[in-house]
C-alpha positions in Angstrom: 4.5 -16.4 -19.1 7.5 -16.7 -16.7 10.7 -17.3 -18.3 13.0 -19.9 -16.3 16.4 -19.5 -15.9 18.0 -22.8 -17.8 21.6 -23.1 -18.3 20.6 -22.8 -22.3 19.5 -19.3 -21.7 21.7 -17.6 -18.8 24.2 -15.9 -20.7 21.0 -13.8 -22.7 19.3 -13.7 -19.1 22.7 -12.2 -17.2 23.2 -9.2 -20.3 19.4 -8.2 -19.3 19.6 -8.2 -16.0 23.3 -6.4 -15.4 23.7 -2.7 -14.4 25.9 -0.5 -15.4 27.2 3.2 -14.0 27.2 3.7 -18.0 23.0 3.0 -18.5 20.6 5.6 -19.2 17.3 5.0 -17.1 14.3 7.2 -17.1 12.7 8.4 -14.2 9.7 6.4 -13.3 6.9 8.6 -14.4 4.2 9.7 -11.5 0.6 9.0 -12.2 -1.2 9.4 -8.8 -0.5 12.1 -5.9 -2.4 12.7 -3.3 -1.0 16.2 -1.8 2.7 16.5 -2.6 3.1 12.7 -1.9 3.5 10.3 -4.9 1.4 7.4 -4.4 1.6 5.3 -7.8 4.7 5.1 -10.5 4.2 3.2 -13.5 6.2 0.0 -12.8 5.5 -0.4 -9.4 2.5 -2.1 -6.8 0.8 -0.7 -4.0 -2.2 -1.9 -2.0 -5.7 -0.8 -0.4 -6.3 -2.6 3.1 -9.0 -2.8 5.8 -11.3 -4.4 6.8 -14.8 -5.6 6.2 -17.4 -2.9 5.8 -14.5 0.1 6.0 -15.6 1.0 2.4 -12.0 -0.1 0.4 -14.0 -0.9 -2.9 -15.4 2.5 -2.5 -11.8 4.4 -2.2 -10.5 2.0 -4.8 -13.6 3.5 -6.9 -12.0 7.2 -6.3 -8.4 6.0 -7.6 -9.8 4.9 -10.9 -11.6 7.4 -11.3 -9.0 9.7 -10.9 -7.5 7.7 -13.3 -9.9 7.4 -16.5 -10.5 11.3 -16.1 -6.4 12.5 -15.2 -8.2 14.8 -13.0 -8.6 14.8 -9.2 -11.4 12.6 -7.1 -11.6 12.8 -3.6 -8.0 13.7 -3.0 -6.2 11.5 -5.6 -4.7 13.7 -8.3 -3.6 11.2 -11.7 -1.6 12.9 -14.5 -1.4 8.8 -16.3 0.9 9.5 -20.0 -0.9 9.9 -23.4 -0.5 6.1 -24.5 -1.3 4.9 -21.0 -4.5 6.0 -20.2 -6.8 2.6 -20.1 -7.4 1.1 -17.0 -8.3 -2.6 -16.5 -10.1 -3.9 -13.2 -9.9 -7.9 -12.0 -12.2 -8.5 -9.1 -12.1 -12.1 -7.9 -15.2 -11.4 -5.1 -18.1 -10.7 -6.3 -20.7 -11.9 -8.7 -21.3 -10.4 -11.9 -24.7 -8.1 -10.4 -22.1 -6.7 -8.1 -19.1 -6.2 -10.1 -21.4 -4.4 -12.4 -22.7 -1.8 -9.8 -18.8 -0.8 -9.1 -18.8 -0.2 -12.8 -21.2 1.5 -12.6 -20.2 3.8 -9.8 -17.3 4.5 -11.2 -18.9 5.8 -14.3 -20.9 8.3 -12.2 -17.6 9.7 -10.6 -16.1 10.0 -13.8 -19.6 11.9 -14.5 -20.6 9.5 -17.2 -24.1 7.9 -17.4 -24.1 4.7 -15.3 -25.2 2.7 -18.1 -22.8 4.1 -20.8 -19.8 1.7 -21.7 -16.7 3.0 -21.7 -14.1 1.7 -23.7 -11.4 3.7 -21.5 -12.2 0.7 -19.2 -12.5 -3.1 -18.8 -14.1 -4.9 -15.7 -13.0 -8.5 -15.8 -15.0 -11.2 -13.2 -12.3 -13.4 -12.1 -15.0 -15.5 -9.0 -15.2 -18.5 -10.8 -11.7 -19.3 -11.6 -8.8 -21.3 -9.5 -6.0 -19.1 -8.6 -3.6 -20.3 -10.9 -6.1 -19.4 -13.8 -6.6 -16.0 -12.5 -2.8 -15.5 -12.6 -2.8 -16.9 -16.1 -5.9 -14.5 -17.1 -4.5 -11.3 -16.0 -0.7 -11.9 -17.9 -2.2 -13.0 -20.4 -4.9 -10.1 -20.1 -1.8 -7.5 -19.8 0.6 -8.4 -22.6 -2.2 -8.0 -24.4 -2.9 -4.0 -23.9 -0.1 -1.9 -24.3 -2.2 1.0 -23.8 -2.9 0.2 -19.9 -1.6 2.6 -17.2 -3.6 1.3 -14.0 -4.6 -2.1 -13.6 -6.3 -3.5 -10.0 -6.6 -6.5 -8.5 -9.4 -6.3 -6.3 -8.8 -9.3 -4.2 -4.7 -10.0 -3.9 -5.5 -13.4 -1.7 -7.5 -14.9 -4.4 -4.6 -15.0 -6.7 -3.3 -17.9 -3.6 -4.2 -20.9 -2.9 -3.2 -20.9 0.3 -2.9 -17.4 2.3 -0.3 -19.4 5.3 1.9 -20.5 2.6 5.0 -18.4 2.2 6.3 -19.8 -1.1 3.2 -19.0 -2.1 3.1 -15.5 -1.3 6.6 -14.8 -2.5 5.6 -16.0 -5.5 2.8 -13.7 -6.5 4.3 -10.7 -4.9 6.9 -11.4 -7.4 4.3 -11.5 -10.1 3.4 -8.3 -9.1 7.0 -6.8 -9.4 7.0 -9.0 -12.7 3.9 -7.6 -14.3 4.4 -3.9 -13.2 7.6 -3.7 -14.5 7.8 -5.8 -17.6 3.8 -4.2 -18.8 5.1 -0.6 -17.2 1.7 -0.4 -15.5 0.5 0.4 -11.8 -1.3 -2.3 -10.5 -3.2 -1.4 -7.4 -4.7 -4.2 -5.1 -6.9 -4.8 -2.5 -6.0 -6.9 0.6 -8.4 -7.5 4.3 -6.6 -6.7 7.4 -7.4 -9.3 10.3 -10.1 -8.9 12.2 -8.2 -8.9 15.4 -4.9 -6.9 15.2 -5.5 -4.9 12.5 -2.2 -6.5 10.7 -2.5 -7.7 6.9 -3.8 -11.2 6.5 -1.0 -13.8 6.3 2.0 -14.1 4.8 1.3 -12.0 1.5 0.4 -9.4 3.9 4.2 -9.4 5.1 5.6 -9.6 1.5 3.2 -6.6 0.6 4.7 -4.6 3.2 8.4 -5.0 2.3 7.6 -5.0 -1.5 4.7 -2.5 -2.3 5.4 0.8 -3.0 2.5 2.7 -0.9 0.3 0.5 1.1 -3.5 3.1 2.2 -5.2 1.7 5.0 -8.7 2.4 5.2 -10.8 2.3 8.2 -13.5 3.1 9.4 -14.0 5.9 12.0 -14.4 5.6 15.6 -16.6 8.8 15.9 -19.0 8.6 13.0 -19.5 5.0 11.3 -20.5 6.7 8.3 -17.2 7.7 8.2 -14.4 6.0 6.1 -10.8 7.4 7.3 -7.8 6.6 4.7 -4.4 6.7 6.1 -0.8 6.1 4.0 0.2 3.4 6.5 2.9 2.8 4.3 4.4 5.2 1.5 8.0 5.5 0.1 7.6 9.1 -0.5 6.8 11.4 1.7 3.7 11.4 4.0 0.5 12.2 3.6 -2.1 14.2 5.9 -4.7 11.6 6.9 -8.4 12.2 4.4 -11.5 11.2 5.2 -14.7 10.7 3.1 -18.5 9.4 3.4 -21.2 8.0 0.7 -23.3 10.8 0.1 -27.3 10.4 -1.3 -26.2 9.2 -4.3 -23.8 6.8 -3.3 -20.6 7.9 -4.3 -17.4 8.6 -1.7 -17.1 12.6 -1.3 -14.8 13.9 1.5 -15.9 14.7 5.0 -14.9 18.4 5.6 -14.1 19.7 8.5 -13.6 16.3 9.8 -11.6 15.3 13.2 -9.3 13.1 13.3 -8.4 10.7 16.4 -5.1 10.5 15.9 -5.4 7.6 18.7 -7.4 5.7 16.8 -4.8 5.1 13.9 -3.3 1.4 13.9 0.1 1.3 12.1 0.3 -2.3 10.2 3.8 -2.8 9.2 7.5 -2.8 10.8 9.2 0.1 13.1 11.9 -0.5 10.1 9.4 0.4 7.8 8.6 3.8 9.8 9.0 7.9 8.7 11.7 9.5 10.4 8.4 11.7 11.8 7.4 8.5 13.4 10.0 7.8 15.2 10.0 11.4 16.3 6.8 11.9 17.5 6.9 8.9 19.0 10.1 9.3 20.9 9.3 12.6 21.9 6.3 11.0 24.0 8.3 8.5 24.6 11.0 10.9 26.7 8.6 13.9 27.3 9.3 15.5 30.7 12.4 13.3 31.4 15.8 13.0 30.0 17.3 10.1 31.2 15.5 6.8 32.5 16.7 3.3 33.0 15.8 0.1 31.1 12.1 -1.1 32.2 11.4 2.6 32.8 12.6 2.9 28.8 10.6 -0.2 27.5 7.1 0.8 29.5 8.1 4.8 27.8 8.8 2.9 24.3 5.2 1.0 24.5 3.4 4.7 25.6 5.2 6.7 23.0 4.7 4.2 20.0 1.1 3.1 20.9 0.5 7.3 20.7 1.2 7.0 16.9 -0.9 3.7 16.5 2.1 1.1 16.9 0.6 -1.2 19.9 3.1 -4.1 20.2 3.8 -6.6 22.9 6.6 -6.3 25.2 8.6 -9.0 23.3 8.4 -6.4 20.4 9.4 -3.5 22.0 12.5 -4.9 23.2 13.6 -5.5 19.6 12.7 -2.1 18.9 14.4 -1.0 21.4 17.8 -2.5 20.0 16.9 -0.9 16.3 16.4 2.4 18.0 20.1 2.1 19.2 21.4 0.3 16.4 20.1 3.6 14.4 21.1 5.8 17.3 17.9 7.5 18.4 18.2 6.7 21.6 21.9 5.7 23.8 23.1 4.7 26.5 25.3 6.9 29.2 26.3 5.7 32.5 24.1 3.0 32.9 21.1 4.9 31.7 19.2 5.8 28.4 18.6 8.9 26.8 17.0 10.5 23.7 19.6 11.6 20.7 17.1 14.6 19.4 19.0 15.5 16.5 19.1 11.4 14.8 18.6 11.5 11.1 17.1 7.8 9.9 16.0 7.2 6.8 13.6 4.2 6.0 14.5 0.7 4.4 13.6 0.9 0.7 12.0 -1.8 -1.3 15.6 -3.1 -2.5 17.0 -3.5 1.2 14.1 -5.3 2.1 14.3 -7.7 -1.0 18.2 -8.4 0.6 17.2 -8.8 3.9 
């Protein structure tokens, strides 16, 4: 369980925990792509969000597949290490007739019968504990199995007792960074947006954003509602095209080809800080299209257009703070009064270690 720091223990504690130019550290290896962008390292977190009925469990499904095979479902590509192949799956939801149909489909996408167990994989039925226990279970559950690459958490809130309390969520985001690190897995979990803003639920939604190494929103789309669109609203690599996919007669996720995305449908659930250099761009260039130079509430009502083209509706309150950043970082200045459009700013985004000081 968690070691704490006692005054007994601090010197052994501070030779672990000090770097050195001199240390030797191994790249952390890759184990799921989608395109040229790296979605999951072992030793890291990321997240699947959306909200009800937008099919998460479904694209959650895909990754482990993707996972037991090392092969490529839907458009997640896993190359998981010999030694690290096994994949462990806590769902703190849904009753055991339920958990066992996920199982199930996941056994079809792997193309295995739907009834054959598969020791690659163990489903673990976490609805009848408190939170604390279901922490307890799943450390206890990973130091356990060296041989684990992926492990999920299909219900991050559960492992709280109470989603407004801050301590709280810093606490089991840490368990997250804890777990992932110390068991050198990829834990992936599942968190419900708000129904209203489209923003992750609470307090651990804000932790997950500043902490989680990719964050895929899933929604569903505006055109077809048989349609499930997943977005990287958050990823520390590169971005991602946007993929969409639909249950077809069988009842597993297959992608929608040819599919057309409404790019003004996309909601962005995290902070301008948190942003791609292409977001800013694309947004700035709406922002400033067919004018060079405006003054302030020209700029703020040309900030709230160009941002809410790229799915990042915020009130006026928050556009004047992003307004500052955007100068702070020197995409936009001011000149005689008015405000104009560096095109040639280079920003790169906070990284999970900035965040953590901040």
């Amino acid at each position: 369980m968690e070691i704490r720091v006692t005054p007994e223990n601090f010197h052994l504690i501070w030779k672990s925990i000090i770097i050195r130019t001199s240390d030797v550290f191994s790249t952390p290896p890759v184990v799921i792509n989608v395109d040229r962008s790296v979605i999951s390292t072992l030793g890291n977190f990321s997240a699947s969000t959306g909200k009800g009925k937008s099919k998460k469990t479904f694209n959650v499904c895909a990754i482990v597949a993707a996972a037991l095979t090392n092969g490529t479902v839907l458009n997640y590509r896993a190359s998981f290490p010999e030694g690290k192949r096994k994949v462990l799956y806590f769902d703190t939801e849904q009753s055991a007739y339920h958990c066992q149909k996920v199982l199930q489909r996941i056994n079809r996408l792997c193309g295995l019968p739907e009834t054959e167990d598969n020791d690659q994989i163990e489903f673990v039925m976490l609805r009848e504990y408190s939170p604390l226990d279901r922490r307890t279970i799943i450390e206890m559950a990973l130091a356990e199995r060296p041989d684990l690459g992926l492990v999920v958490i299909d219900g991050l809130r559960d492992l709280l007792f109470d989603i407004n309390s801050s301590t709280e969520a810093a606490e089991v985001i840490g368990l997250l960074m804890r777990w992932s690190s110390q068991f050198n897995v990829h834990i992936h979990t599942v968190l419900h947006l708000n129904k209203g803003d489209d923003n992750v639920r609470g307090h651990i939604g804000t932790e997950l954003n500043h902490k989680a190494e990719t964050i895929l929103q899933i929604t569903k789309s505006v055109v077809d509602g048989d349609i499930s669109e997943v977005h990287a609203s958050l990823v520390r690599d590169r971005d991602f095209k946007p993929f969409a996919f639909h249950i077809n007669e069988d009842g597993l996720p297959v992608l929608a080809k040819d599919y057309s995305f409404n790019r003004s449908a996309q909601i962005i659930s995290f902070d301008y800080e948190l942003m791609s250099e292409d977001l800013h761009r694309a947004a700035l260039d709406k922002a400033f299209e067919g004018i060079d130079r405006m003054g302030y509430q020209d700029l703020l009502h040309r900030l709230s257009v160009g941002y809410s083209s790229i799915g990042f509706t915020r009130s006026r309150a928050i556009i004047t703070k992003l307004k500052k950043f955007l100068m702070k970082y020197d995409m936009i200045r001011q000149e005689d009064r008015k405000y104009v459009y560096n095109r040639d700013f280079h920003y790169v985004p906070l990284n999970i270690d900035q965040t953590s000081i901040e």
